[in-house]
C-alpha positions in Angstrom: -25.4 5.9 -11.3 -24.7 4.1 -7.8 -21.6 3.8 -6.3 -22.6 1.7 -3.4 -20.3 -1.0 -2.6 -21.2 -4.1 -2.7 -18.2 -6.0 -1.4 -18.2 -9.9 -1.7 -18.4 -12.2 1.2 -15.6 -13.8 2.2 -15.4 -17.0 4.4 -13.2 -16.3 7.9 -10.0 -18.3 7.5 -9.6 -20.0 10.4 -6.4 -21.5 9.8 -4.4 -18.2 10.5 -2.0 -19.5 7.7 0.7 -16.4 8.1 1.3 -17.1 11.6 5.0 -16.6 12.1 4.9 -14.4 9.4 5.9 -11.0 9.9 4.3 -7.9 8.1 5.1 -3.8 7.8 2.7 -1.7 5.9 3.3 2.0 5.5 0.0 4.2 5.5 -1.5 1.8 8.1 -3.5 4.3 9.6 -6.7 4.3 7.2 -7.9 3.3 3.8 -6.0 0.9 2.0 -3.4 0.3 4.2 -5.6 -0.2 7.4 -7.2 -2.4 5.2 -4.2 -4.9 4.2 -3.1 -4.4 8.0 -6.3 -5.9 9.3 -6.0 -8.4 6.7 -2.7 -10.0 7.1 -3.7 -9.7 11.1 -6.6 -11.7 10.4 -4.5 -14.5 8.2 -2.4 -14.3 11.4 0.7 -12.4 10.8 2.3 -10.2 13.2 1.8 -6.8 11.7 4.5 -3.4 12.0 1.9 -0.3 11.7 3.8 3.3 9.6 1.9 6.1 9.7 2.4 10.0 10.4 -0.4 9.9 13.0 0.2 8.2 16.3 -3.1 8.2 17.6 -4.6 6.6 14.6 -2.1 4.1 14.6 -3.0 2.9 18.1 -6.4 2.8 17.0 -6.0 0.4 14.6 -3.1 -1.6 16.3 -5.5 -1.5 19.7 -8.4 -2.9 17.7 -6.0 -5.7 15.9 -4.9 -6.6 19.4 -8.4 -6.6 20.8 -9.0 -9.2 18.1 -6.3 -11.3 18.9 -3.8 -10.4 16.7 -0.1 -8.9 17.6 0.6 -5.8 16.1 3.8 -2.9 17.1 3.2 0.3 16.2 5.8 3.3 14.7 4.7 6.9 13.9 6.9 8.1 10.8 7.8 10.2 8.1 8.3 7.9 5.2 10.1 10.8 3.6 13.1 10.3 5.8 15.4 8.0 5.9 16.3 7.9 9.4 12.7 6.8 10.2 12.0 4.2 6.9 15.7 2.3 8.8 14.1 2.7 11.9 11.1 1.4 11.0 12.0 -1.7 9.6 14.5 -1.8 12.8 11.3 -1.7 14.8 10.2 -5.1 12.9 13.5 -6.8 13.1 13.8 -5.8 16.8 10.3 -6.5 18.0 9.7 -9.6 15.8 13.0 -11.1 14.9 12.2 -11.1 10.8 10.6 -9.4 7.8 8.8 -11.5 5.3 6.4 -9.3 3.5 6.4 -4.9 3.1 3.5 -2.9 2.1 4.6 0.5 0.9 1.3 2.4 0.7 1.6 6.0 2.1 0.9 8.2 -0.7 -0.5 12.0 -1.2 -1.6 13.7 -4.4 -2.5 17.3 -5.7 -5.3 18.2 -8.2 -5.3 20.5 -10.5 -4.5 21.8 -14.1 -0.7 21.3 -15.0 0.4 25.3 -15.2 -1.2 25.7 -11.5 0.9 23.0 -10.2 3.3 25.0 -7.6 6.5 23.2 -7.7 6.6 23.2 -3.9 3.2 20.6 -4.4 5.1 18.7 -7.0 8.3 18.2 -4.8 6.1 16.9 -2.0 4.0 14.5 -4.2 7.6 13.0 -5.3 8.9 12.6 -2.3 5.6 11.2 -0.5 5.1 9.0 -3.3 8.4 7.9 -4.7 11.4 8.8 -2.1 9.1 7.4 0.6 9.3 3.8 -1.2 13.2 4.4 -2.3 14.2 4.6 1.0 11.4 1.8 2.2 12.6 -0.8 -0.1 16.3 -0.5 0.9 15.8 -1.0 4.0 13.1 -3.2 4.1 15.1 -5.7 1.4 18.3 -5.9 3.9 16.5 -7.1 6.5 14.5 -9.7 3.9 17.8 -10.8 3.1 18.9 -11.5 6.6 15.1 -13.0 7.1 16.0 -15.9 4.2 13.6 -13.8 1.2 10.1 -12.1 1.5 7.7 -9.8 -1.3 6.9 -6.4 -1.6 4.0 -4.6 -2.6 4.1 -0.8 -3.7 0.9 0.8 -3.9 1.2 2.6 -7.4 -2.6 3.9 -9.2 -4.7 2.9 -12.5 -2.6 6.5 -12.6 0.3 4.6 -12.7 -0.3 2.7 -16.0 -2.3 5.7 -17.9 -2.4 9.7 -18.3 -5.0 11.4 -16.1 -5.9 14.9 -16.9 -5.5 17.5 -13.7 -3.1 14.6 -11.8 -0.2 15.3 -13.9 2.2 15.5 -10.6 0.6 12.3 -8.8 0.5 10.3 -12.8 4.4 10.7 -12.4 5.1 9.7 -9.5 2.7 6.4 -10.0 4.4 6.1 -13.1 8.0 6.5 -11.0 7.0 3.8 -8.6 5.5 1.5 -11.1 9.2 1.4 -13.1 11.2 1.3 -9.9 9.0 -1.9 -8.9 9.8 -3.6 -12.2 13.5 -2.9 -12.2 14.3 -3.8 -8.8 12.0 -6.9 -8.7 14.5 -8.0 -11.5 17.6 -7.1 -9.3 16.4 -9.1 -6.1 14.2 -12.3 -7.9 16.7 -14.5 -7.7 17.4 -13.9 -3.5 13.5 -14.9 -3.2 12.5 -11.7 -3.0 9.5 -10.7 -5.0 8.3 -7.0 -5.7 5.1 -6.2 -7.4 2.9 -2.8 -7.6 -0.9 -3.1 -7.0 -2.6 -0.3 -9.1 -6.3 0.7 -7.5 -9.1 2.4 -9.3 -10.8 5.0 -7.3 -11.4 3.9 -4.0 -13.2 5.2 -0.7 -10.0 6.2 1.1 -9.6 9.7 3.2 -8.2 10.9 -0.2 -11.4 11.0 -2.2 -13.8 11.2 1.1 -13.9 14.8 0.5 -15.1 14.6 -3.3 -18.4 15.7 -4.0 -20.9 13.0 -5.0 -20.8 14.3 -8.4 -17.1 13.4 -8.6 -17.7 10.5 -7.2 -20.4 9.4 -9.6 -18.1 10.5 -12.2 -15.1 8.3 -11.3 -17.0 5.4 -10.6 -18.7 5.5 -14.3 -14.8 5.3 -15.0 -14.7 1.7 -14.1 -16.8 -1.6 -15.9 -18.5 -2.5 -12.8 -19.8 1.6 -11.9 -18.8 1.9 -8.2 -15.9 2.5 -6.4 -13.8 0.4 -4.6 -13.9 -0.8 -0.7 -10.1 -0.6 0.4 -10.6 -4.9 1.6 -10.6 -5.4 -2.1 -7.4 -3.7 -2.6 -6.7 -5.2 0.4 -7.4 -8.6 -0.8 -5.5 -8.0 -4.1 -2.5 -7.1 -2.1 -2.4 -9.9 0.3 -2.5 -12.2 -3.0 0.7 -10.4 -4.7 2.6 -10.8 -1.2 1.5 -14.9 -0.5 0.0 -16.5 -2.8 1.7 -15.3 -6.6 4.9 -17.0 -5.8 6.0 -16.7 -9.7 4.8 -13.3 -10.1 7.9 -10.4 -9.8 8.2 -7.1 -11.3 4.5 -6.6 -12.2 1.8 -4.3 -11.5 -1.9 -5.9 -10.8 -4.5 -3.5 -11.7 -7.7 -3.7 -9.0 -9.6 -0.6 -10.9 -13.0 -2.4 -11.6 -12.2 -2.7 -15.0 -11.0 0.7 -16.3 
């Protein structure tokens, strides 16, 4: 069974239709949310890079630069709240607005339910779920201020469905699937939308150390038999922020048909 990716072509937008826009994505520093970063740079927004690891961050923000693009930079934990109001201060400051927010850090432990140390499932909560609590109040104040914007929370096919041996990363997808839903209902009306993307497996630092076995596995998972590039996801996303202006509250599954 392959898992080779085989990524459709897309033609280079030339137009840079988001300029003006203003963009912060959380776990900017690989995978998926390096992905949506280089993305919205691309479409010509001005991009707010979260991450835990500063040097990675300037990687990518020095390569979307190199490209032309304008992109500020803010090493965080998500966990805390000091540093998710900071963060979103860093946008406001450096770029005057917020129109679109890409909460995508996210961890995960693996293994049979009764070997699950609680210590593993408090920091899979808060990583997962806390981390886009305190996001989402602080990036919807300043989209208020801004005149409206949209939200996308990373969530997981494991969001939406049981997984056997992810029993503490299943609930916290689950968690951030119905606090998407309910506060997209609070917030439509202000024009701001929040959706959930939910990915199938996809070739992120989370499942580069999997064994090719695994991998096979999870990709025989899916209709199409391969694992996801993160610009799909990334793709996916960028359509829930711009382009589904009637969609709120709704979780978009990019899992290859699982």
């Amino acid at each position: 069974m392959s898992t080779t990716l085989q990524v459709p072509s897309q033609d280079v937008d030339t137009t840079r239709r988001l300029h003006g826009k203003v963009a912060l994505i959380t776990g900017a520093s690989s995978g998926i949310g390096e992905a949506t970063a280089r993305e919205l740079s691309r479409l010509g927004a001005s991009v707010v890079l979260v991450a835990r690891r500063h040097d990675e961050l300037e990687r990518v923000a020095d390569s979307l630069r190199a490209a032309g693009g304008d992109a500020e930079l803010y090493a965080a934990d998500v966990t805390s709240t000091v540093d998710n109001q900071q963060m979103v201060k860093t946008a406001m400051e450096r770029f005057g607005r917020l129109d679109y927010a890409v909460n995508n850090a996210g961890t995960g432990v693996v293994g049979n339910f009764l070997d699950v140390k609680l210590e593993d499932f408090e920091r899979t909560m808060d990583t997962n779920v806390r981390a886009v609590f305190l996001a989402m109040q602080a990036e919807i104040r300043a989209m208020l201020e801004s005149g409206g914007g949209a939200i996308v929370n990373t969530a997981s096919v494991g969001g939406i469905r049981g997984v056997p041996l992810l029993s503490a990363y299943v609930a916290s997808k689950h968690a951030v699937v119905g606090l998407t839903k309910s506060v997209a209902l609070e917030y439509a009306s202000q024009g701001i939308r929040v959706n959930a993307i939910a990915p199938g497996a996809t070739e992120t630092a989370m499942l580069s150390s999997s064994t090719q076995e695994h991998k096979d596995t999870l990709a025989g998972q899916s209709a199409m038999k391969r694992i996801a590039d993160p610009i799909e996801i990334a793709r996916a996303i960028v359509y829930l922020l711009v382009d589904a202006t009637f969609t709120t509250g709704t979780v978009l599954s990019a899992d290859g048909g699982i």
